[in-house]
PDB file of N, CA, C, O and CB in Angstrom:
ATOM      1  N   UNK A   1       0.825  -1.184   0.000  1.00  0.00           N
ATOM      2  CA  UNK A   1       0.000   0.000   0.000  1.00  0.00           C
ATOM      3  C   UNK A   1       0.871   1.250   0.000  1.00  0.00           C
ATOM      4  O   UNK A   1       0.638   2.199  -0.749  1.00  0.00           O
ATOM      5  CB  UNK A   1      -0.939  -0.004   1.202  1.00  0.00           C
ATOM      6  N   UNK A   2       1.745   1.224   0.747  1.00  0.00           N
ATOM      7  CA  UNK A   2       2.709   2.510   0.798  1.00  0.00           C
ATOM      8  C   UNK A   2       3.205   2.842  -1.195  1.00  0.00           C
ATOM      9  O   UNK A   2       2.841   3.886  -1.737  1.00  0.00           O
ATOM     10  CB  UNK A   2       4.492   1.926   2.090  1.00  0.00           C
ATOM     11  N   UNK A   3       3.744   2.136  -1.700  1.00  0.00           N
ATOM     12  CA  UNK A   3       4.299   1.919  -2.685  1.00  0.00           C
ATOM     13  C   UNK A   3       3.350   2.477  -3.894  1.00  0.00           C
ATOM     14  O   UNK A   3       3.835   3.073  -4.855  1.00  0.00           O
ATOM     15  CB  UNK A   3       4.653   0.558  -2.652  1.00  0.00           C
ATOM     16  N   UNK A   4       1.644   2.172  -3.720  1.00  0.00           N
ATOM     17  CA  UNK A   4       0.597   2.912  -4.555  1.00  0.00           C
ATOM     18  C   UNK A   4       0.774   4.084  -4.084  1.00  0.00           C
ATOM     19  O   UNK A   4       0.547   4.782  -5.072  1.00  0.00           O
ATOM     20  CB  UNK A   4      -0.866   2.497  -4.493  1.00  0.00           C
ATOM     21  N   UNK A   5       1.105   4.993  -2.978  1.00  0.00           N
ATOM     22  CA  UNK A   5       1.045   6.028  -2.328  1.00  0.00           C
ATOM     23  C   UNK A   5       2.112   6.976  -3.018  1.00  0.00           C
ATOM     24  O   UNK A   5       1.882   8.179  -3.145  1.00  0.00           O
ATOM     25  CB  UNK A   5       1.209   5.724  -0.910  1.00  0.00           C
ATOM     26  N   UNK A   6       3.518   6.273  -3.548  1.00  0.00           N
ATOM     27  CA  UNK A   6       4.529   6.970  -4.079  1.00  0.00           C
ATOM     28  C   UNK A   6       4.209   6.882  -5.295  1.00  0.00           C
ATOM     29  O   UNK A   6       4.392   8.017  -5.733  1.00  0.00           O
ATOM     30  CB  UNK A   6       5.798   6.599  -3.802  1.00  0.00           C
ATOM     31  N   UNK A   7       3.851   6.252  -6.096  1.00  0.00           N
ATOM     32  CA  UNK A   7       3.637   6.045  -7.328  1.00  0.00           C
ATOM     33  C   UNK A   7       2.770   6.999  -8.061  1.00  0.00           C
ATOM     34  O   UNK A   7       1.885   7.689  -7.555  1.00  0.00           O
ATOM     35  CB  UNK A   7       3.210   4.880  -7.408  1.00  0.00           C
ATOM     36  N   UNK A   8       3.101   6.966  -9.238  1.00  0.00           N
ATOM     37  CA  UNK A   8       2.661   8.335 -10.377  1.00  0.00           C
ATOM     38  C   UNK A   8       1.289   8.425 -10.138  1.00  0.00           C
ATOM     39  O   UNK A   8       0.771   7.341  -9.870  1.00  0.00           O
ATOM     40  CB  UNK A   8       2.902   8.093 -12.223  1.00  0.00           C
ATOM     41  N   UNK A   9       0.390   9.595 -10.159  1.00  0.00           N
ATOM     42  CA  UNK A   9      -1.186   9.425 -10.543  1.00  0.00           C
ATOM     43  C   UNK A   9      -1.194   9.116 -11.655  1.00  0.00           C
ATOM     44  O   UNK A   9      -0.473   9.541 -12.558  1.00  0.00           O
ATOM     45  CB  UNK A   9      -2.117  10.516 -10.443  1.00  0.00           C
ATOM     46  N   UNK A  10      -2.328   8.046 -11.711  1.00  0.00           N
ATOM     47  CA  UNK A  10      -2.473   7.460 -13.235  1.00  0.00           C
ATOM     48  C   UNK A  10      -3.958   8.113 -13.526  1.00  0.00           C
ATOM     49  O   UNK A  10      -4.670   7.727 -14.453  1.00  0.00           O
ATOM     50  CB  UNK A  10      -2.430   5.481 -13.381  1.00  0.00           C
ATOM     51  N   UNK A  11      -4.311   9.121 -12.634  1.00  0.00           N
ATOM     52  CA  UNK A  11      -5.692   9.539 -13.384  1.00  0.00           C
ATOM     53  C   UNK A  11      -7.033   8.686 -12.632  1.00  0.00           C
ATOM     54  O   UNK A  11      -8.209   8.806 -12.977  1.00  0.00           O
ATOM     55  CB  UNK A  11      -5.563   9.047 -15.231  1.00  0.00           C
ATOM     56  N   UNK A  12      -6.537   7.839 -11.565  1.00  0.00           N
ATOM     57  CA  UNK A  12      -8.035   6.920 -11.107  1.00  0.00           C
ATOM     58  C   UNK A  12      -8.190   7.409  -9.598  1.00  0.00           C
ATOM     59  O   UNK A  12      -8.626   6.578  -8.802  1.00  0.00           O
ATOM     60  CB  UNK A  12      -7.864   4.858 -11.153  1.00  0.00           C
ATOM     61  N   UNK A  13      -7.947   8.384  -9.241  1.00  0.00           N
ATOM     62  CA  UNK A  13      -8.204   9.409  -7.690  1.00  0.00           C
ATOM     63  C   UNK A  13      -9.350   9.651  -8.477  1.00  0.00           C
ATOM     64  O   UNK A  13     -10.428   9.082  -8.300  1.00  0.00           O
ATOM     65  CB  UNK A  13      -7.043  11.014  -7.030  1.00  0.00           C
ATOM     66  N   UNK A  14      -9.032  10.811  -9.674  1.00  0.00           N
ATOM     67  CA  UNK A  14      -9.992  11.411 -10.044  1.00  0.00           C
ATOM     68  C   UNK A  14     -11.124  10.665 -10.682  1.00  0.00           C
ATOM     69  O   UNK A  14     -12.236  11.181 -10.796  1.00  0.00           O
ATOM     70  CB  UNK A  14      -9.541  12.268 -10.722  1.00  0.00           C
ATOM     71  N   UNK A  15     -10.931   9.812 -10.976  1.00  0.00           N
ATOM     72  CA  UNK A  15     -12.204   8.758 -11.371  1.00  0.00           C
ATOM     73  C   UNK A  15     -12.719   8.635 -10.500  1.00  0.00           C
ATOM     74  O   UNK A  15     -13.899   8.984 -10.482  1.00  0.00           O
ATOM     75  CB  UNK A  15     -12.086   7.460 -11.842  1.00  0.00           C
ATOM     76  N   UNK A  16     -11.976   7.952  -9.057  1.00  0.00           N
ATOM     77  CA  UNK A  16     -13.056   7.913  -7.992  1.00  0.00           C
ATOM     78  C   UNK A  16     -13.494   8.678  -7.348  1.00  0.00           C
ATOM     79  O   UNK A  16     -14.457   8.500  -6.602  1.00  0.00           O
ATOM     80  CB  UNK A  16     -12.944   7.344  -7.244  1.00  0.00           C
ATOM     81  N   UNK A  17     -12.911   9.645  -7.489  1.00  0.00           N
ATOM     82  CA  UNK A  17     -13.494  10.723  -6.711  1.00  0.00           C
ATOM     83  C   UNK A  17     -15.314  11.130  -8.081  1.00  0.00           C
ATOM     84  O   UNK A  17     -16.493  11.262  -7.752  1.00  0.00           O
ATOM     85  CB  UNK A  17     -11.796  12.407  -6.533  1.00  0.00           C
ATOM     86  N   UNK A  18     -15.011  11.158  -8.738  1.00  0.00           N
ATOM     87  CA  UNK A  18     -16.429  11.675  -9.799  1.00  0.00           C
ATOM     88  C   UNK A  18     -17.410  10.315  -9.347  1.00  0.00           C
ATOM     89  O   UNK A  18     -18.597  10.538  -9.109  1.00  0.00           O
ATOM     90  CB  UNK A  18     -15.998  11.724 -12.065  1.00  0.00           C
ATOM     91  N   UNK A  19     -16.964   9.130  -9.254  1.00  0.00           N
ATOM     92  CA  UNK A  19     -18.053   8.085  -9.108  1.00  0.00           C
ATOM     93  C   UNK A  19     -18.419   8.317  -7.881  1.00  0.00           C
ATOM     94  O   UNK A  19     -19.642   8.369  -7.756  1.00  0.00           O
ATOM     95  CB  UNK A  19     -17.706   6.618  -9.319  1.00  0.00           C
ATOM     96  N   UNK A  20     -17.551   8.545  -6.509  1.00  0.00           N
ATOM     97  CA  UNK A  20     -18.300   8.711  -5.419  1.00  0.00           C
ATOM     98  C   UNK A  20     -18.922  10.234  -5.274  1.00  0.00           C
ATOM     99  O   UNK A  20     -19.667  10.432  -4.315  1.00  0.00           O
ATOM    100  CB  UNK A  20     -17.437   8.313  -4.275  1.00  0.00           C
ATOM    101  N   UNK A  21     -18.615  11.433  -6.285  1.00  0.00           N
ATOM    102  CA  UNK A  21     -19.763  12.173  -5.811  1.00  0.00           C
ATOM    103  C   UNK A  21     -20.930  12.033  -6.731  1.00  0.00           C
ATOM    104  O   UNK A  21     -21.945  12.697  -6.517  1.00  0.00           O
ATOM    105  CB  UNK A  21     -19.426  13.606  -5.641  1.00  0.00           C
ATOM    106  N   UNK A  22     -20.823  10.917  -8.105  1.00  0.00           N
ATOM    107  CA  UNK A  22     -22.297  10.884  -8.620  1.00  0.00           C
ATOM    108  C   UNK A  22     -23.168   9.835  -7.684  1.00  0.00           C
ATOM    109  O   UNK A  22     -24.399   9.848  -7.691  1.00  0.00           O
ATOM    110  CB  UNK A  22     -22.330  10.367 -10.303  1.00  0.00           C
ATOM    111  N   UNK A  23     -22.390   8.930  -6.882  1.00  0.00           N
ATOM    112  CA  UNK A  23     -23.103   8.456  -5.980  1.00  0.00           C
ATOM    113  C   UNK A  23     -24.018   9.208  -5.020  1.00  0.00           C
ATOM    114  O   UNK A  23     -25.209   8.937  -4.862  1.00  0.00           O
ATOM    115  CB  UNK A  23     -22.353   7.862  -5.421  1.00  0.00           C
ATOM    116  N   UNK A  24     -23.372  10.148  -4.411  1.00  0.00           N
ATOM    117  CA  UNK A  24     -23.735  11.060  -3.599  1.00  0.00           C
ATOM    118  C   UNK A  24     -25.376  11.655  -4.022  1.00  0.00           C
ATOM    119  O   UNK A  24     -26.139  12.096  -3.162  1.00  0.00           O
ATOM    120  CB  UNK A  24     -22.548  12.122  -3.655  1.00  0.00           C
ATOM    121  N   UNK A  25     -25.723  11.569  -5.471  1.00  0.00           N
ATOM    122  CA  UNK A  25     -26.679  12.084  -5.736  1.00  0.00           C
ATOM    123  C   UNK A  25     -27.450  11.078  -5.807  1.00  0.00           C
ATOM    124  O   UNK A  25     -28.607  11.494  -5.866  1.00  0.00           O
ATOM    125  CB  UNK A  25     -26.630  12.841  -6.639  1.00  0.00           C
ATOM    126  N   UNK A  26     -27.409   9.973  -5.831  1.00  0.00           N
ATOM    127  CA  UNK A  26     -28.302   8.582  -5.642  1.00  0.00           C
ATOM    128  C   UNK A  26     -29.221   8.952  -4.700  1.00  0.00           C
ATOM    129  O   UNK A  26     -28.817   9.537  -3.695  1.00  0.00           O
ATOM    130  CB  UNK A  26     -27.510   7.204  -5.107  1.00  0.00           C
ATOM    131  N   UNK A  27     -30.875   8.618  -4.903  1.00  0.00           N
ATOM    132  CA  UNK A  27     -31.971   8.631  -3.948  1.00  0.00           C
ATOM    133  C   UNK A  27     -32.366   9.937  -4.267  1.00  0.00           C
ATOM    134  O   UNK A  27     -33.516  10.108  -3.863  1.00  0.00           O
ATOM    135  CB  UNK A  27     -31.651   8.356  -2.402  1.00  0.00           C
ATOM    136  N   UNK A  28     -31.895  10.964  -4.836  1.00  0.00           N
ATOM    137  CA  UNK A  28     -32.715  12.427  -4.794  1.00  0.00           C
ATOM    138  C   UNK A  28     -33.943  12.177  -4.252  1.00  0.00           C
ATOM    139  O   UNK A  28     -34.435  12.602  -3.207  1.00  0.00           O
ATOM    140  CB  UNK A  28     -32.985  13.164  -6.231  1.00  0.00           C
ATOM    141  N   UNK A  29     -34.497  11.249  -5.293  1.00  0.00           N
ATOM    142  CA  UNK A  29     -36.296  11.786  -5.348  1.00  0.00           C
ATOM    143  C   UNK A  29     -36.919  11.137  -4.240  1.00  0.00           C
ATOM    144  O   UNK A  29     -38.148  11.101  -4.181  1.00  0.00           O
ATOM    145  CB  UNK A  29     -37.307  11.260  -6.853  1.00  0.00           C
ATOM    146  N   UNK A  30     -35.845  10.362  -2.910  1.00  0.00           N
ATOM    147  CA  UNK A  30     -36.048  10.136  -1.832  1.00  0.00           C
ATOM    148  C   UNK A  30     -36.284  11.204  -0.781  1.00  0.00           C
ATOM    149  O   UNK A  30     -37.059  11.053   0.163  1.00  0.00           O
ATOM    150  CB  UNK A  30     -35.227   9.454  -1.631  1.00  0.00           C
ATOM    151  N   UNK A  31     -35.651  12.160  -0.980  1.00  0.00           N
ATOM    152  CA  UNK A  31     -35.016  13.074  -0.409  1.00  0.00           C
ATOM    153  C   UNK A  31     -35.999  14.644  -0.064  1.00  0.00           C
ATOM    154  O   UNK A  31     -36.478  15.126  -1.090  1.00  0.00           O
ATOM    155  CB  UNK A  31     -33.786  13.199  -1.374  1.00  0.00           C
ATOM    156  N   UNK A  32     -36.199  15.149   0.787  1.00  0.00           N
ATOM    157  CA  UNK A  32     -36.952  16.712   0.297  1.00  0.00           C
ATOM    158  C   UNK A  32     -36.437  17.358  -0.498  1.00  0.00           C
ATOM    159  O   UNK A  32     -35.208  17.382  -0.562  1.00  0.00           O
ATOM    160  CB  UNK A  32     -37.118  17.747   1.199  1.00  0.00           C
ATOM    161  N   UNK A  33     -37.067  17.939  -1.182  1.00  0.00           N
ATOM    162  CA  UNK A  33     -35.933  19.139  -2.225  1.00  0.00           C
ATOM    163  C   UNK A  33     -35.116  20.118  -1.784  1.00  0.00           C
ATOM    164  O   UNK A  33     -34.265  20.755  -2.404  1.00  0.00           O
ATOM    165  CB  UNK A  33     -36.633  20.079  -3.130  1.00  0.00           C
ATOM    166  N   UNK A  34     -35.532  20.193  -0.385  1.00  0.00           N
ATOM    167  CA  UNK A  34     -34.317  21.220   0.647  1.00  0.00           C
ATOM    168  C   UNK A  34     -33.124  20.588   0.620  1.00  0.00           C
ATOM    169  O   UNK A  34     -32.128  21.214   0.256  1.00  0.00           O
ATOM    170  CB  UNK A  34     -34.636  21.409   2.409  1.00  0.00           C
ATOM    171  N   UNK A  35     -33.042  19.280   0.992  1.00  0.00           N
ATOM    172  CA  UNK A  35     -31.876  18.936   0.949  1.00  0.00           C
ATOM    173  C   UNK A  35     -31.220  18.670  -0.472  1.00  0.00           C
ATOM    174  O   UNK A  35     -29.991  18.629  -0.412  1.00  0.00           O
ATOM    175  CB  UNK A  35     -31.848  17.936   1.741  1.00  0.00           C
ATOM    176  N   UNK A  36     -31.694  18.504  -1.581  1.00  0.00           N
ATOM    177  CA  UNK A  36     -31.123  18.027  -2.686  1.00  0.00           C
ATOM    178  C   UNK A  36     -29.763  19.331  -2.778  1.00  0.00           C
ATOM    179  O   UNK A  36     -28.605  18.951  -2.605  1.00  0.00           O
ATOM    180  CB  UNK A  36     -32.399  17.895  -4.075  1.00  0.00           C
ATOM    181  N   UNK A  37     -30.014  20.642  -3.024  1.00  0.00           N
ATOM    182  CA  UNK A  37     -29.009  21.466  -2.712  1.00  0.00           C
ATOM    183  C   UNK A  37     -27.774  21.313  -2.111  1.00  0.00           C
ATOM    184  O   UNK A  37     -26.724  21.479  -2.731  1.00  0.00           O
ATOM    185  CB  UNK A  37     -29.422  22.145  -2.177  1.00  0.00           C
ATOM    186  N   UNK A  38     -27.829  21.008  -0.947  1.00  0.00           N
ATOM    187  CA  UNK A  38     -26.379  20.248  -0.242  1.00  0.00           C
ATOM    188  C   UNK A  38     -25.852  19.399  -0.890  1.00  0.00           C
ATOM    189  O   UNK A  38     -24.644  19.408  -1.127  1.00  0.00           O
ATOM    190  CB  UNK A  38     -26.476  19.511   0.994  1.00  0.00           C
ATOM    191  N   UNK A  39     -26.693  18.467  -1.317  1.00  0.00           N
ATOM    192  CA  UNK A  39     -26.286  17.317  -2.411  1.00  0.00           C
ATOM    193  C   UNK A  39     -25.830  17.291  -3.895  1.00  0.00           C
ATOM    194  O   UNK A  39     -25.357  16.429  -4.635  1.00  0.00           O
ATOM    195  CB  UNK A  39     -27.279  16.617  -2.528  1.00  0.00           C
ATOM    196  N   UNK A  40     -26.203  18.721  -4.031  1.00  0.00           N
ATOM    197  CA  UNK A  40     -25.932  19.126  -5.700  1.00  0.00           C
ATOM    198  C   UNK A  40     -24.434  19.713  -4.890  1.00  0.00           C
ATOM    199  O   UNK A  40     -23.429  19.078  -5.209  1.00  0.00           O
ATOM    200  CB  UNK A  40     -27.351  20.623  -6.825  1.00  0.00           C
ATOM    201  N   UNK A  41     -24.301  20.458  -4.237  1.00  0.00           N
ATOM    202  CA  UNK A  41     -22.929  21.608  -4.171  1.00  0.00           C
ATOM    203  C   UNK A  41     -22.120  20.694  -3.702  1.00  0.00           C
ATOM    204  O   UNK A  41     -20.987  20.833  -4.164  1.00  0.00           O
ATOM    205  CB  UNK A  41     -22.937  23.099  -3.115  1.00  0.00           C
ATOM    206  N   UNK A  42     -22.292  19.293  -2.543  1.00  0.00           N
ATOM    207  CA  UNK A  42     -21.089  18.643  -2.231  1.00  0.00           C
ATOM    208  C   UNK A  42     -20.567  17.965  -3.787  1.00  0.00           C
ATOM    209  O   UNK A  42     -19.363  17.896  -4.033  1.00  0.00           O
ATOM    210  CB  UNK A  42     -21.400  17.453  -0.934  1.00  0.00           C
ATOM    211  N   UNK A  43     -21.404  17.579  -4.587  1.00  0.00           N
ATOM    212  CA  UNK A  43     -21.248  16.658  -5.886  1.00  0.00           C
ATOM    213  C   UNK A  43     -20.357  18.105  -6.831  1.00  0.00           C
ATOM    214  O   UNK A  43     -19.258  17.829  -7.314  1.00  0.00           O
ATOM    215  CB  UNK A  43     -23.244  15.941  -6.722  1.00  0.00           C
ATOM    216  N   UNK A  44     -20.801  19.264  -6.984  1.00  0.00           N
ATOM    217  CA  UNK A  44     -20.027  20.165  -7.869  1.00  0.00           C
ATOM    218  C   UNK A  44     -19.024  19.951  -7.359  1.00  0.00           C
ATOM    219  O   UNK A  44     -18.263  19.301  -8.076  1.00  0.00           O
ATOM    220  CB  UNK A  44     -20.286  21.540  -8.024  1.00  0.00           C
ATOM    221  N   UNK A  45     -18.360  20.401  -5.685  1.00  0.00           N
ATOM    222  CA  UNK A  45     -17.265  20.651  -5.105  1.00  0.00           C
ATOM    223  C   UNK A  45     -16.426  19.102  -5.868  1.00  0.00           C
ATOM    224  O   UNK A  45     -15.523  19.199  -6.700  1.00  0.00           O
ATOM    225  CB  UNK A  45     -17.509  20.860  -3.251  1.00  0.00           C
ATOM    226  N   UNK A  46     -16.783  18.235  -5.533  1.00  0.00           N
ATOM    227  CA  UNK A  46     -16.032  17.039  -5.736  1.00  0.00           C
ATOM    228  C   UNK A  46     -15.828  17.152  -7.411  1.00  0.00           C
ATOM    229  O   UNK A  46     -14.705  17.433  -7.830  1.00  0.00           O
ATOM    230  CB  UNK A  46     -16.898  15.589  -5.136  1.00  0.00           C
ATOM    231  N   UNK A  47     -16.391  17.037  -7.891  1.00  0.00           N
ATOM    232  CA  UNK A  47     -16.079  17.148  -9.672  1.00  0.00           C
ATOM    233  C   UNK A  47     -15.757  18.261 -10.117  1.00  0.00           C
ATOM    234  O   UNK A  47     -15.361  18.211 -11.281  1.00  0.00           O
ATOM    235  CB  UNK A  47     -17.202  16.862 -10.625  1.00  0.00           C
ATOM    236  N   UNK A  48     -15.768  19.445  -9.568  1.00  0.00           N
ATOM    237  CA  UNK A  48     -14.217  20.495 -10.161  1.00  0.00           C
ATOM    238  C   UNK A  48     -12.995  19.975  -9.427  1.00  0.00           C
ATOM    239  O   UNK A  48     -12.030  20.001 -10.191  1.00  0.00           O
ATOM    240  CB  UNK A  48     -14.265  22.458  -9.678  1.00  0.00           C
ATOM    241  N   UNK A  49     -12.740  19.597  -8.443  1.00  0.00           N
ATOM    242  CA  UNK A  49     -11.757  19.048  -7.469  1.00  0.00           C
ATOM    243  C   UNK A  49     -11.154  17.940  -8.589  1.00  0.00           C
ATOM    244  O   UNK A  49      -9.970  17.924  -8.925  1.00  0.00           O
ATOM    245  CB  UNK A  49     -12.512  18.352  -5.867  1.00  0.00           C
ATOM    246  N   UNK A  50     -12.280  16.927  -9.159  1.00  0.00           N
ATOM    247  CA  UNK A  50     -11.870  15.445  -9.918  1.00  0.00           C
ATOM    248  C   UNK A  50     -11.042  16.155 -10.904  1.00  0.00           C
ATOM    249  O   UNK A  50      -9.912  15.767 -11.199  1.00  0.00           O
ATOM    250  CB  UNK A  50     -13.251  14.350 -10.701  1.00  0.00           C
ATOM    251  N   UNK A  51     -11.710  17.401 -11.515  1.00  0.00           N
ATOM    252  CA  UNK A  51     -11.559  17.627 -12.833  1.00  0.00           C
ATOM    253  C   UNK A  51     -10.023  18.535 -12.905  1.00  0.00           C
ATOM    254  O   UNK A  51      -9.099  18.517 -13.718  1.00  0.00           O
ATOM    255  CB  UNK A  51     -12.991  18.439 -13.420  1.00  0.00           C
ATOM    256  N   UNK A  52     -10.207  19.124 -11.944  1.00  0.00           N
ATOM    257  CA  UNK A  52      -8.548  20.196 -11.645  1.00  0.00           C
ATOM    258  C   UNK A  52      -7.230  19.053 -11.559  1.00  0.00           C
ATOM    259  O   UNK A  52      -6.064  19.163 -11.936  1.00  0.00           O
ATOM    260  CB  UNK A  52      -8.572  21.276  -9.593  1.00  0.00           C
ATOM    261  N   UNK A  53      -8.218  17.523 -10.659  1.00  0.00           N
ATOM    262  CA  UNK A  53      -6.852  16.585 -11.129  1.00  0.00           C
ATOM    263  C   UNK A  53      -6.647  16.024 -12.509  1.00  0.00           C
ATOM    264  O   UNK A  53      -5.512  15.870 -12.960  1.00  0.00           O
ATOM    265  CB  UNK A  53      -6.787  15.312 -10.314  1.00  0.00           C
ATOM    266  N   UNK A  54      -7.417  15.805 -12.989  1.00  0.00           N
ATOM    267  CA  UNK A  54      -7.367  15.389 -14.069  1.00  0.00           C
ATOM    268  C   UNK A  54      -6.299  16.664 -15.508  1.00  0.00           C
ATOM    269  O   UNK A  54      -5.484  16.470 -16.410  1.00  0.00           O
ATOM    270  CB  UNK A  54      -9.067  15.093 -14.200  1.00  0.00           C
ATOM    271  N   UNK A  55      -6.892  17.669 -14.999  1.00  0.00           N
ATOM    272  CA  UNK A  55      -6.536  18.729 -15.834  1.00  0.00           C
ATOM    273  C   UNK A  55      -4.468  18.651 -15.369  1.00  0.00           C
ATOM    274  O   UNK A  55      -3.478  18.699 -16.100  1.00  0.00           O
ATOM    275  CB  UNK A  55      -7.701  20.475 -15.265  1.00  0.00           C
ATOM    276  N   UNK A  56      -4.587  18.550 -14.220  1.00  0.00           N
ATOM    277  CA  UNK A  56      -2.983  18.535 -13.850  1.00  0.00           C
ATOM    278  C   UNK A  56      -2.400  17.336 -14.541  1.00  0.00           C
ATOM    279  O   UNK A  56      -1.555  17.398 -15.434  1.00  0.00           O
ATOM    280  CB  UNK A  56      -2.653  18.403 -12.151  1.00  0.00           C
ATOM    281  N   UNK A  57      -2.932  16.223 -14.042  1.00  0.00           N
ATOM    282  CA  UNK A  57      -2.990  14.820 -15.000  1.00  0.00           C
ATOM    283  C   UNK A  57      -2.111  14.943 -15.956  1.00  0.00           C
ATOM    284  O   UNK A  57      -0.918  14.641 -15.908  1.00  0.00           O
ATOM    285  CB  UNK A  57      -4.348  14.479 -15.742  1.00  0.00           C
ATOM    286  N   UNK A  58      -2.811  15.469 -16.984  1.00  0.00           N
ATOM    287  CA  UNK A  58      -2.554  15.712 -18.572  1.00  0.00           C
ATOM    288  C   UNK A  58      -1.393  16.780 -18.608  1.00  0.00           C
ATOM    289  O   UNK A  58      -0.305  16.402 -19.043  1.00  0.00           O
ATOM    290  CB  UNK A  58      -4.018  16.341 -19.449  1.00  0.00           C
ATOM    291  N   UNK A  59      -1.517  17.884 -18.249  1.00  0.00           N
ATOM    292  CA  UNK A  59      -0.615  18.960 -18.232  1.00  0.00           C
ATOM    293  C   UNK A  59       0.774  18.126 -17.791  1.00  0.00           C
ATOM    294  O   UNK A  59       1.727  18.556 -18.442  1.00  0.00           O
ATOM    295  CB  UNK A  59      -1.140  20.239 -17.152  1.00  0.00           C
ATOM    296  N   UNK A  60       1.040  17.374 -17.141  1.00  0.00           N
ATOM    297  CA  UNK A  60       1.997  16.993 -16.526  1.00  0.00           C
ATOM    298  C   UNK A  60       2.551  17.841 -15.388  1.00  0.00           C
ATOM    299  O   UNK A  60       1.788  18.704 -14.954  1.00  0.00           O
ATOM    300  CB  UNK A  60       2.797  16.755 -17.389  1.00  0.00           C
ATOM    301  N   UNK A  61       3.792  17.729 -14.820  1.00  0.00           N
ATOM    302  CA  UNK A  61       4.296  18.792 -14.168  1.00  0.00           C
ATOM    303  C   UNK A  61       5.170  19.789 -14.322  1.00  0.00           C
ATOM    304  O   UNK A  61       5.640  20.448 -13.394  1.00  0.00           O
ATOM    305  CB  UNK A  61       4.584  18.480 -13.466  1.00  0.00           C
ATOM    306  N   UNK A  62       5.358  19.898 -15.217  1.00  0.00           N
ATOM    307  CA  UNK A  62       6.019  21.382 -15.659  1.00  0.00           C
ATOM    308  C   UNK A  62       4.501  22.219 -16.689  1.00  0.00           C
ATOM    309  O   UNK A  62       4.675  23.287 -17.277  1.00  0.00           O
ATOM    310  CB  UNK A  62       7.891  20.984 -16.987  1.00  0.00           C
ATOM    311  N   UNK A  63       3.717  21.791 -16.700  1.00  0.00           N
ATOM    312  CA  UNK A  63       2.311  22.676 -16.953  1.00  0.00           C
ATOM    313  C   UNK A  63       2.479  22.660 -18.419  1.00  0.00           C
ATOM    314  O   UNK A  63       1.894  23.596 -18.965  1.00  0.00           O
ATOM    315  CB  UNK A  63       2.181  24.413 -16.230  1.00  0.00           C
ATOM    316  N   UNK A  64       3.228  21.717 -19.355  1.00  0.00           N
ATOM    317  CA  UNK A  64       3.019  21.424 -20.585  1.00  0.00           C
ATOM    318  C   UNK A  64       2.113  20.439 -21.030  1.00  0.00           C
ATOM    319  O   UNK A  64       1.533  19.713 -20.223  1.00  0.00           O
ATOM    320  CB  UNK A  64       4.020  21.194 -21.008  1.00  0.00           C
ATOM    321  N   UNK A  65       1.919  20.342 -22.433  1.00  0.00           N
ATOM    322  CA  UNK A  65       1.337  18.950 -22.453  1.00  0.00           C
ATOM    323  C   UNK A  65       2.259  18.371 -23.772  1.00  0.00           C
ATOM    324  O   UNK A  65       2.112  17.214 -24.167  1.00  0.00           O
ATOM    325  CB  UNK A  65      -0.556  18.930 -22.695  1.00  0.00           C
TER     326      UNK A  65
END
């Protein structure tokens, strides 16, 4: 486990991170519509977050591609 920890991002943080916040929106129409809000903004927060890794991802680290 340590050894996945040093190792390059291959791009699947940010995968999981987008599957667990489209999870997050699972059950809406369970839900009151008061709360769906919390549930929409934690799910944005997480998928610009996925997407800023992803965007670094590609760029590499000197911010080329």
């Amino acid at each position: 486990m340590l050894a996945r920890r040093n190792a390059p991002d291959d791009g699947s943080a940010a995968e999981q991170a987008i599957d667990s916040a489209l999870e997050g929106l699972r059950g809406l129409d369970e839900l009151p519509v008061a709360d769906h809000v919390k549930r929409f903004d934690t799910a944005h927060t997480a998928l610009t977050e996925a997407l800023g890794r992803t965007e670094n991802h590609q760029s590499g680290p000197h911010g080329g591609s």
